[in-house]
C-alpha positions as CSV (number, residue, x, y, z in Angstrom):
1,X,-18.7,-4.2,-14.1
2,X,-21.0,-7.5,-14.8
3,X,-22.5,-9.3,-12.0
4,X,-22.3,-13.2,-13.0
5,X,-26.1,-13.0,-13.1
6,X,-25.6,-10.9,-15.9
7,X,-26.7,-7.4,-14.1
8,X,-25.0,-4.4,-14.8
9,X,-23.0,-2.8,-11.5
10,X,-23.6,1.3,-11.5
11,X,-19.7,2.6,-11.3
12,X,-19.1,5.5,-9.4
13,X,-17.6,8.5,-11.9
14,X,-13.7,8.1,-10.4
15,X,-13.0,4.5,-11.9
16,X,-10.7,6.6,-13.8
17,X,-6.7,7.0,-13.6
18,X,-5.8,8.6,-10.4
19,X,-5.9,12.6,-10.0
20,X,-2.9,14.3,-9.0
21,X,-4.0,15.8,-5.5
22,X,-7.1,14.0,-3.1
23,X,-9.8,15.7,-4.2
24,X,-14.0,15.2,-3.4
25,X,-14.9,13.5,-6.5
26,X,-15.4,15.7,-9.8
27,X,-18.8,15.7,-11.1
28,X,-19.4,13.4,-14.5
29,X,-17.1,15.7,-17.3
30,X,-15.6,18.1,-14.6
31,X,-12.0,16.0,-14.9
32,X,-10.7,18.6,-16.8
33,X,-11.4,21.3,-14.1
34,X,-10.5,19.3,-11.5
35,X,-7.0,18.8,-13.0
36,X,-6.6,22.6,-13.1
37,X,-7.7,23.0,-9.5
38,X,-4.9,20.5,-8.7
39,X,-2.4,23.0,-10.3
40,X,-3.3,25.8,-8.5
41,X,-3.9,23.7,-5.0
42,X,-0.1,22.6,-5.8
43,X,1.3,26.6,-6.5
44,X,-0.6,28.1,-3.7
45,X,-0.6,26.2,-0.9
46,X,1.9,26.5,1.8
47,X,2.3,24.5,4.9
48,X,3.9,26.3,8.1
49,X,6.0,24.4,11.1
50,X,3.0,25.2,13.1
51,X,0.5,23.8,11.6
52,X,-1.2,20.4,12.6
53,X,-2.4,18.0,9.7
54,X,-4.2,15.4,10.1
55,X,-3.5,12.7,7.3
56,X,-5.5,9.6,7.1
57,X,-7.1,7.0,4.3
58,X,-11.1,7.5,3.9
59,X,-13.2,5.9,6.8
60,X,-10.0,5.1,8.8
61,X,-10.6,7.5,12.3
62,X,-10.0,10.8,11.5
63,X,-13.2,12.7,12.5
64,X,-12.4,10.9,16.4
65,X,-8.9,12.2,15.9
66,X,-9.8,15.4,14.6
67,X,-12.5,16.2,17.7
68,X,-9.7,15.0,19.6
69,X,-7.3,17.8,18.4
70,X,-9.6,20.4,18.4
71,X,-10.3,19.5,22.1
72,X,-6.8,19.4,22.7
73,X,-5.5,22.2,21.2
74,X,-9.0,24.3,22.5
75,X,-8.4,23.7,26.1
76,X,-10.7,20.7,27.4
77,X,-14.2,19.2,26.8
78,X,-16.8,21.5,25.2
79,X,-13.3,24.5,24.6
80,X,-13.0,23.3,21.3
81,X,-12.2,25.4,18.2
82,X,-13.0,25.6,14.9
83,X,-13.1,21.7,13.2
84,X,-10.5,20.6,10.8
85,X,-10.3,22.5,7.1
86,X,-9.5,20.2,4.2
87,X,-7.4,22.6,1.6
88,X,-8.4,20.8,-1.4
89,X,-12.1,20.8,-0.6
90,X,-12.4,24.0,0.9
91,X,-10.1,26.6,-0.5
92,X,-12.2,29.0,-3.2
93,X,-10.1,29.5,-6.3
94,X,-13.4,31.0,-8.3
95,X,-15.7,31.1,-5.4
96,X,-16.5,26.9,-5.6
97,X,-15.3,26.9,-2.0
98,X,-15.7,28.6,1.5
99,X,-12.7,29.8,2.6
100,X,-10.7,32.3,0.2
101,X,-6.8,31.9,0.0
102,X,-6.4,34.8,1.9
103,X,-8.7,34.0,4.7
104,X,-6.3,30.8,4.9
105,X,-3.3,32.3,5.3
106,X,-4.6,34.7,7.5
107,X,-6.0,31.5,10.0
108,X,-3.9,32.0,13.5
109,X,-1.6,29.3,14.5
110,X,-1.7,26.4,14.9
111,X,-4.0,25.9,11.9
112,X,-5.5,22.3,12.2
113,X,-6.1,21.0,8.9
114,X,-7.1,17.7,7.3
115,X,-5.8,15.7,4.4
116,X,-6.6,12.6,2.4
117,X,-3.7,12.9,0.3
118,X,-0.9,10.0,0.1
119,X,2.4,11.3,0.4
120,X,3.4,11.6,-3.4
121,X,0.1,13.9,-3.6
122,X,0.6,15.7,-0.5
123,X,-0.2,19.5,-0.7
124,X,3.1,21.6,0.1
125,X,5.9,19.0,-0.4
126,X,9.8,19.9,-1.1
127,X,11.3,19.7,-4.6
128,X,12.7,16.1,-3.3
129,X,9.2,15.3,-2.7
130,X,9.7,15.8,1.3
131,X,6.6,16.9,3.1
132,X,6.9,20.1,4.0
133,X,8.1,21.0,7.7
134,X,4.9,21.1,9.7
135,X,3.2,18.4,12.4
136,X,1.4,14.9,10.6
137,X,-0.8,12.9,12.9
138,X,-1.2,10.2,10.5
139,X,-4.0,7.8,11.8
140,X,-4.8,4.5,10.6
141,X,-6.7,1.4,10.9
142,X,-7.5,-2.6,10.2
143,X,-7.7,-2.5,6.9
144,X,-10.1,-4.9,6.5
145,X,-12.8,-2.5,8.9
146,X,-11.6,0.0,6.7
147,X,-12.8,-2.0,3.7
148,X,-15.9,-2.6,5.1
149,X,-16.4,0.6,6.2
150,X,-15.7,1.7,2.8
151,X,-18.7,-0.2,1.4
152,X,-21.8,1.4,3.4
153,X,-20.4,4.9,3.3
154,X,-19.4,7.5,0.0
155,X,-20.8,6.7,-2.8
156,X,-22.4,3.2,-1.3
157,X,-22.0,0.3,-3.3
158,X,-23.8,-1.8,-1.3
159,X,-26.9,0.2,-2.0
160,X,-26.0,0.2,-5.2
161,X,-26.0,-3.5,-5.9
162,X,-21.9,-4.1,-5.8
163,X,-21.4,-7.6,-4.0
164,X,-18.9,-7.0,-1.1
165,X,-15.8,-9.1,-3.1
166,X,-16.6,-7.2,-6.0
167,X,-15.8,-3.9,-3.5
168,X,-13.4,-5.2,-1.7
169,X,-11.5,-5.8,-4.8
170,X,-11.9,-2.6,-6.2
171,X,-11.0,-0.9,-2.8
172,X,-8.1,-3.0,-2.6
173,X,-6.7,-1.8,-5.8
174,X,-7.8,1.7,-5.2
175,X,-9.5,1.7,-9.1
176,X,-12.7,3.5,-6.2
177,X,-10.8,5.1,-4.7
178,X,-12.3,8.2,-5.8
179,X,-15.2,7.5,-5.0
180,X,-15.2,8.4,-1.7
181,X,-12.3,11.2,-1.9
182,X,-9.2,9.0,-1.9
183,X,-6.1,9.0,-4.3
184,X,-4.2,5.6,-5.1
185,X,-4.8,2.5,-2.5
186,X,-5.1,2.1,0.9
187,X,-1.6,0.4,0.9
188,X,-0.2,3.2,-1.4
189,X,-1.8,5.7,0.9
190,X,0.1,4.3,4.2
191,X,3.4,2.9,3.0
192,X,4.1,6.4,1.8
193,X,3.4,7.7,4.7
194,X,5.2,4.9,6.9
195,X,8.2,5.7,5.9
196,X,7.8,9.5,6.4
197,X,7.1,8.4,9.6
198,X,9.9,6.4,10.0
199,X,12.2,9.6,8.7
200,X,10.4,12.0,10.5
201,X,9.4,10.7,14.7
202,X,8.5,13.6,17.3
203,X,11.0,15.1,18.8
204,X,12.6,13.0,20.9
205,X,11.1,9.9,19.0
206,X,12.3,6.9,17.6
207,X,14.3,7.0,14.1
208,X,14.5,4.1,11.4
209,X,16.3,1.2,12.6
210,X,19.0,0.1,10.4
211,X,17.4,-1.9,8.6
212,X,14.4,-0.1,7.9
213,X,16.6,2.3,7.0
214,X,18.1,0.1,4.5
215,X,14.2,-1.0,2.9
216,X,13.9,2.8,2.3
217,X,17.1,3.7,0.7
218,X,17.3,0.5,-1.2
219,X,17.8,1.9,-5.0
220,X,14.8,-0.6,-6.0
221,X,12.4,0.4,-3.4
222,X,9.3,1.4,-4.3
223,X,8.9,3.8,-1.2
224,X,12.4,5.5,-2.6
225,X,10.9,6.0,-6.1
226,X,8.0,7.7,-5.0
227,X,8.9,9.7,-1.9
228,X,12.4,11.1,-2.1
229,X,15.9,10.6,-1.8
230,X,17.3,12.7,1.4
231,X,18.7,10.9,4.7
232,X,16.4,8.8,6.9
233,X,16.2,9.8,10.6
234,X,17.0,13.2,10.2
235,X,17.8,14.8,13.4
236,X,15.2,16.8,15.7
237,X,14.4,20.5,15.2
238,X,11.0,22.8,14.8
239,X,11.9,23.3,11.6
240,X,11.7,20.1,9.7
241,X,8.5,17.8,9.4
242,X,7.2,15.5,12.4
243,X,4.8,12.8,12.0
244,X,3.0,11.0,14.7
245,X,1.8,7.3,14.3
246,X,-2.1,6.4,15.4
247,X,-3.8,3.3,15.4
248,X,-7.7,3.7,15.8
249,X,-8.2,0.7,17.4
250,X,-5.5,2.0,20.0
251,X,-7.5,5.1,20.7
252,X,-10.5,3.1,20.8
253,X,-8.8,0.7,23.7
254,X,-7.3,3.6,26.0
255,X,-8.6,6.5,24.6
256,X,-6.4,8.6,27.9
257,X,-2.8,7.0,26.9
258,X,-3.3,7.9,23.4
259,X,-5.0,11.6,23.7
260,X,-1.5,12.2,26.6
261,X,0.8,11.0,23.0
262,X,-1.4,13.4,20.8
263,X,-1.3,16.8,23.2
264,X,2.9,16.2,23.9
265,X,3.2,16.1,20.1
266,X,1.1,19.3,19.7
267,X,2.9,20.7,22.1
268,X,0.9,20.2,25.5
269,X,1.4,18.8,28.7
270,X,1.1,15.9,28.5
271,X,1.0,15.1,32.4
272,X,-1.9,17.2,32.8
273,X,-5.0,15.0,34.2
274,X,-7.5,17.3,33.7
275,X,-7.1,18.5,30.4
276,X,-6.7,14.8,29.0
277,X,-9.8,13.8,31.6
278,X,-11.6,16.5,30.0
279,X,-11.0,16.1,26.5
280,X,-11.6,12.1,26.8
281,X,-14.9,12.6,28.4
282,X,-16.4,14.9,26.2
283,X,-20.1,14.1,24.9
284,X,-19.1,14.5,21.5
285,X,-16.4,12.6,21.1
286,X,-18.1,10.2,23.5
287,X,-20.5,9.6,20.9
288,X,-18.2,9.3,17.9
289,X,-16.4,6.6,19.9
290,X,-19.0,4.4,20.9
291,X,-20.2,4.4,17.3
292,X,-16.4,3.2,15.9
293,X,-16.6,0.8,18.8
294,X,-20.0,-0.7,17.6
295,X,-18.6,-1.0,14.6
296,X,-15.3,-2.6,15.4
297,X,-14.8,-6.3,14.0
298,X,-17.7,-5.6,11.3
299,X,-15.4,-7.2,8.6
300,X,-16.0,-10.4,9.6
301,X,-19.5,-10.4,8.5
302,X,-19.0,-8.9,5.3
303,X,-16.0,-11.1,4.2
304,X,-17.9,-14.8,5.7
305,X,-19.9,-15.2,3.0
306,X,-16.5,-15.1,0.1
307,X,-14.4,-18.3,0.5
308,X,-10.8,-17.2,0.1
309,X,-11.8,-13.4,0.1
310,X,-10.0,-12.8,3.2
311,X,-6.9,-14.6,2.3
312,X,-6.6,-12.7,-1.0
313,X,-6.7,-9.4,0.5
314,X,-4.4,-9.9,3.8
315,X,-1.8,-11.4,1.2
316,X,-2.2,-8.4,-1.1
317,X,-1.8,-5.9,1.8
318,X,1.7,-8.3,3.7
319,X,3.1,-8.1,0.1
320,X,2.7,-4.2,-0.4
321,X,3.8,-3.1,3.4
322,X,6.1,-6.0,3.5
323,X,9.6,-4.6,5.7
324,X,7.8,-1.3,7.2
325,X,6.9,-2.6,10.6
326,X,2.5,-2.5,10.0
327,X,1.2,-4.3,12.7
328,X,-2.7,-4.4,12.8
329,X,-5.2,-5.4,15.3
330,X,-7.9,-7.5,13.9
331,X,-9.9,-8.1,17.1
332,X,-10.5,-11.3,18.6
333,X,-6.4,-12.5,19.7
334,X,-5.8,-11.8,15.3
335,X,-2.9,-9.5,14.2
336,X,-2.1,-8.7,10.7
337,X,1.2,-7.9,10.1
């Protein structure tokens, strides 16, 4: 890319067509391997009703979420287990990773595990392209933080020269996605998994209404091309998949109400003071919240100095989530939804 100075932008390796699973990003000429890895990630991997997997679009919350879980599912503050493994970054098909495929299978339940993977790309799914029955915490946030967020982080193109619109552009796409470990757009990334979670609510939770029901099954949807045909709001049961709904900016705001929604879908009680008490006021995740908090609202500043910027982008992301419910909290009194 061409700066209008005339400067040449340094592109990060992945402004390439999409790989098939979320991988890190493949070294300059590794593609090939990478695509081979993706096989093999695809036939080997099997997800299990009792594992927890925590699904989530780059820089959007899930290392708060994921010291939540391990809190959670460890007992309290400072009882937590082992962190979260990510299957297509750690699993050692030739000894390039640091846990063998039969040291992961042999992981006691509940195994927590982490994905970056939009739901047509998802590790373990049905020949319908259902995910496969197991627990989803899929965690998101204002987009437009996550753009931002996006920028100083990975591969760093503010560091390397890239003026924010010029990012924002590209993130909004997802031609970087790549870069920094994703597959496909932010909006690609959560209307897929939307509408599992519309399918698929917690036991107990709340199915498609009618007429999301009728977005989804629409013959022209995009959501029905790429995820699946079978019924929406199937009924409850351990063995089908369940997916739980976060907002990060929720979790930031009453961090108690949503870690009580996160340990009764994994299975906890939820009414249990101390164990919530506990797990809310532990140092680390303390500290992991106070630095999302600080940088809450930080959009604002990148997008001020591009007239019309913000505009484009919003009406890019109404269009693409348009009928699935997305409400987001921009800060200040704003909602994009």
């Amino acid at each position: 890319m061409v700066r209008a100075d005339g400067a040449v932008l340094p592109l990060p390796g992945p402004l390439q067509p999409d790989l098939p699973l979320a991988l890190p990003s493949p070294a300059a000429g590794a593609r090939p391997h990478a695509e081979a890895r993706c096989r093999w990630l695809a036939q080997v991997v099997q997800y299990r009703p009792t594992d927890v997997v925590l699904a989530s679009y780059p820089y959007c919350g899930a290392a708060l979420v994921e010291r939540l879980a391990v809190l959670l599912l460890g007992g309290g503050a400072g009882r937590g287990g082992a962190a979260a493994l990510w299957p297509e970054e750690s699993l050692s098909q030739h000894g390039e990773g640091r846990v063998t495929l039969s040291e992961f299978e042999s992981l006691a339940p509940p195994r927590l595990l982490s994905s970056r993977a939009p739901l047509r790309c998802l590790l373990s799914r049905r020949r319908d392209g259902a995910p496969a029955a197991a627990r989803y915490v899929v965690v998101t946030r204002n987009p437009l933080d996550a753009c931002s967020a996006c920028y100083r982080r990975g591969w760093d193109p503010r560091a390397r020269g890239w003026p924010f619109d010029a990012h924002a552009l590209a993130w909004l796409d997802g031609r970087a996605g790549g870069s920094f470990g994703a597959t496909g757009s932010f909006c690609d990334f959560y209307r897929g998994w939307r509408g599992a979670a519309l399918r698929y609510p917690p036991a107990g939770g709340r199915h498609a209404t009618r007429m999301e029901a009728l977005l989804l099954q629409a013959p022209g949807s995009s959501w029905w091309r790429e995820n699946g045909s079978d019924a929406v709001g199937v009924g409850d049961g351990a063995e089908r998949p369940m997916v739980l709904w976060l907002h990060l900016e929720a979790l930031l705001r009453e961090p108690g109400r949503e870690a009580a929604r996160l340990a009764a879908f994994l299975g906890l009680d939820a009414s249990d003071g101390r164990l919530i008490d506990g797990v809310v006021s532990d140092a680390t995740f303390g500290a992991l919240r106070e630095a999302e908090l600080q940088a809450l609202g930080g959009w604002r500043e990148d997008f001020a100095p591009h007239p019309g910027l913000r505009g484009r982008v919003e009406a890019a992301l109404k269009r693409e989530t348009r009928g699935l419910g997305l409400r987001y909290d921009l800060g200040g009194g704003e909602d994009l939804q």
